[in-house]
Structures are given as structure tokens and as C-alpha cells.
C-alpha positions in Angstrom: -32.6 -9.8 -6.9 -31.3 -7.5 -4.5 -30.9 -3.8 -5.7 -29.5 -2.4 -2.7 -26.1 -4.4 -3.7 -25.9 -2.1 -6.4 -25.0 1.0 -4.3 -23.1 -0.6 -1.8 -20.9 -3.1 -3.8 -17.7 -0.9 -3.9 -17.4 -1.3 -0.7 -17.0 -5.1 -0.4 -13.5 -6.4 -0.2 -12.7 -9.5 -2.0 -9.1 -9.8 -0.1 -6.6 -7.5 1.6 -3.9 -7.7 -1.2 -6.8 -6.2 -4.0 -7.9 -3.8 -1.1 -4.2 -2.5 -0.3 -3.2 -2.3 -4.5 -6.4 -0.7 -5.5 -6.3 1.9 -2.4 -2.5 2.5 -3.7 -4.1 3.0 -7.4 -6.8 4.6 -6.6 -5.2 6.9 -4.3 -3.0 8.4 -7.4 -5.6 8.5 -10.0 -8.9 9.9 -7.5 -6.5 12.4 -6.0 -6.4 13.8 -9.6 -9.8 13.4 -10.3 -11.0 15.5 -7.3 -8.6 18.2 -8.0 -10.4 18.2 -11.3 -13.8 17.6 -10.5 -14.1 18.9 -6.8 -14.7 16.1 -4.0 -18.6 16.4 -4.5 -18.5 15.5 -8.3 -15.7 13.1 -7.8 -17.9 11.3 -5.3 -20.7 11.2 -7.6 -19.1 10.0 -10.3 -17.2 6.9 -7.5 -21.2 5.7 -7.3 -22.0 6.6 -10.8 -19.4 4.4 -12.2 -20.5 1.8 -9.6 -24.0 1.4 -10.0 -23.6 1.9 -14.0 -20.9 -1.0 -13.9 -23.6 -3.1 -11.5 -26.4 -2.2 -14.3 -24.3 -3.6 -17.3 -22.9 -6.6 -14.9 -26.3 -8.0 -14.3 -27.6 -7.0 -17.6 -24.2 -9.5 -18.9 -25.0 -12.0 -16.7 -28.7 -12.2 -17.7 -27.9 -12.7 -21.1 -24.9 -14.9 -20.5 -26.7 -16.9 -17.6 -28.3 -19.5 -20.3 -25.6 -20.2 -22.2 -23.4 -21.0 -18.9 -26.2 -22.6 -16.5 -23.3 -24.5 -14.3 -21.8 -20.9 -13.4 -24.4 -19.8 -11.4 -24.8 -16.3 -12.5 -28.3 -15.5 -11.6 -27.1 -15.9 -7.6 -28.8 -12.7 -6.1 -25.6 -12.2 -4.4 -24.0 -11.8 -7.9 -22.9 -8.2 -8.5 -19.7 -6.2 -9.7 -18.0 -5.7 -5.8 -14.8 -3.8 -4.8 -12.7 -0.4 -5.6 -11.8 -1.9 -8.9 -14.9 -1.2 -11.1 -14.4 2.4 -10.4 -10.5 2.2 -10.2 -10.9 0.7 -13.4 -13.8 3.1 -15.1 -11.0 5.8 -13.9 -7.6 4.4 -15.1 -9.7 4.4 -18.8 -10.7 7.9 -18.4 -6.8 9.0 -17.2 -5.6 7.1 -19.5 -7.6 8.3 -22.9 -6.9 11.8 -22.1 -3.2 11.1 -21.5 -0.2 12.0 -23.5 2.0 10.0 -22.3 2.9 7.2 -24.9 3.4 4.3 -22.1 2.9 3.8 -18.2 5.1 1.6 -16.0 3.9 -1.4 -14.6 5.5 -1.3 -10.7 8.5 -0.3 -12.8 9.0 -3.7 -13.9 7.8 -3.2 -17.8 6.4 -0.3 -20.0 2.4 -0.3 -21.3 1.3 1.6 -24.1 -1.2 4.0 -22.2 -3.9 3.2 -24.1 -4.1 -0.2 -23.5 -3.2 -0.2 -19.6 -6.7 -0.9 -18.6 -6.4 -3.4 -20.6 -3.6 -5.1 -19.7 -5.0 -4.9 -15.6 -8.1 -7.0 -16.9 -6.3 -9.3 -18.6 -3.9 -9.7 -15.5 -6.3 -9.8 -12.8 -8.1 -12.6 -14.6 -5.2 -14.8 -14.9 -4.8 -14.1 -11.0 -8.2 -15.3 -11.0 -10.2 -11.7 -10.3 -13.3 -11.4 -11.5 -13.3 -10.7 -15.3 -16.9 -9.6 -15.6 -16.7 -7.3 -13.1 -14.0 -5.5 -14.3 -15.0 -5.4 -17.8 -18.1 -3.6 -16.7 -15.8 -1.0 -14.6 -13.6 -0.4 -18.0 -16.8 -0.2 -20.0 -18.5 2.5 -18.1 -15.1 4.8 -18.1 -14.8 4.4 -21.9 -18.8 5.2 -21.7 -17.7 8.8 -19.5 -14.9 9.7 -21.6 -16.7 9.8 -24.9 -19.7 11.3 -23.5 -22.4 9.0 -23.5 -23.1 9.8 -19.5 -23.4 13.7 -19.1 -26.8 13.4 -19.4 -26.6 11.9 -16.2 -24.0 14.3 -15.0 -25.5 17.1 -12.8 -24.4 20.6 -14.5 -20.9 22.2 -13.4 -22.6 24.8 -12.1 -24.4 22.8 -10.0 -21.7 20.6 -8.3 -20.1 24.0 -7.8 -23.0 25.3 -5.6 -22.9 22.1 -3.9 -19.0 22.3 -3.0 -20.0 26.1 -1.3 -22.3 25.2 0.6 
């Protein structure tokens, strides 16, 4: 069990096409999240939704480890890696608080908003991405946007003395 993977898992690229559309993603949507937030809290919440999605990941695959022994889930280089977890734990967060009934998909169909997470995670893992991983990202934005993670959310006032000095 390494730990340290936890922390540094978003930056491990699992190919340059996922690395180029998740920088083009992510790009949009943490733009808006550090005008929001600040760059301080937007950079705590990156590793926050990172390590939380790594937490739930292996807490998944040590429950789902017996019932799928030929997987090989218990590897100890088994974690929730890339920009997607977070990409993903942010799209739910934009996305809930939007207004907007739908969101193109690379103009080529509409999405009800709502569901566009959803849709991502079902694509990817028919392009054979990592469903697990992904989940866990989606899981930990729904888990920010209804609350269940200020308690580990330093106060406002706080990242605010951070950004001054």
C-alpha cells in the first residue's frame, strides 16, 4: 500500500489524447473555479478532490477485490490517476449549480446538464477509461456540492489571508 500515490496521482498521465481533452476541459471549468474560489482555495480543493477520490477508490476496490479476484485490484500501484477525477468532481459541481437546461458535446449533440458527468463516465468507459476512477472523481463533486466536505474546507476567511500574503 503506497499512500504517497494518493497525493500525487493527478499528475500521472494515462495517454496524451486524455491529457490534451482534460487540459482543454479543465482549463474552462478551473478558470471559473479560481475566479470564484481564489487560486489558493481552488488549489486545495484540485488535491482535496484527489486524495478524497483516491480514499473512496481504494475503499471500492477493497470491498470489490473479493468478488473479482482475477482483476487484480489490490495491486499497490492501483489508485484513481490523471486530471479527470478532479475534472470530473468539478464538471458535477458546475454543472448542479448551472441553469442552463443542456451542454453541448463538441457541438456534435445536446446533454441535459445534469446528467453530463454522467454521460463523460459512461463514454470514457466504453473508450475503455477507467470507470472506477472516474466514478470516485463524480462522487466526491456531488459530495462538495451538497456539503458533506466544508468541514474539511478551511474557512473563507482563511483562504483569504492566505491569497494576501
Amino acid at each position: 500500500f503506497q499512500i504517497w500515490r494518493w497525493f500525487t496521482s493527478p499528475f500521472v498521465a494515462g495517454g496524451i489524447i486524455g491529457v490534451l481533452i482534460g487540459i482543454l476541459v479543465f482549463g474552462n471549468i478551473g478558470g471559473q473555479f479560481e475566479r470564484t474560489f481564489g487560486s489558493l482555495a481552488f488549489a486545495y480543493l484540485f488535491m482535496l478532490f484527489n486524495v478524497l477520490a483516491n480514499v473512496a477508490f481504494t475503499l471500492l476496490v477493497l470491498l470489490a477485490a473479493p468478488l473479482v479476484p482475477h482483476m487484480g485490484l489490490l495491486s499497490p500501484m492501483n489508485c484513481a490517476n490523471g486530471v479527470w477525477v478532479s475534472v470530473l468532481g468539478f464538471l458535477v459541481v458546475h454543472t448542479q449549480r448551472s441553469q442552463t437546461p443542456s451542454m453541448s458535446f463538441w457541438g456534435l449533440c445536446n446533454i441535459p446538464t445534469k446528467l453530463y458527468p454522467w454521460f463523460l463516465l459512461l463514454l470514457f468507459g466504453l473508450l475503455g477509461g477507467s470507470f472506477l476512477d472516474n466514478l470516485c472523481g463524480i462522487l466526491v463533486g456531488y459530495a462538495f456540492h451538497y456539503g458533506h466536505l466544508r468541514r474539511l474546507l478551511p474557512s473563507e476567511q482563511r483562504f483569504q489571508q492566505w491569497e494576501l500574503s
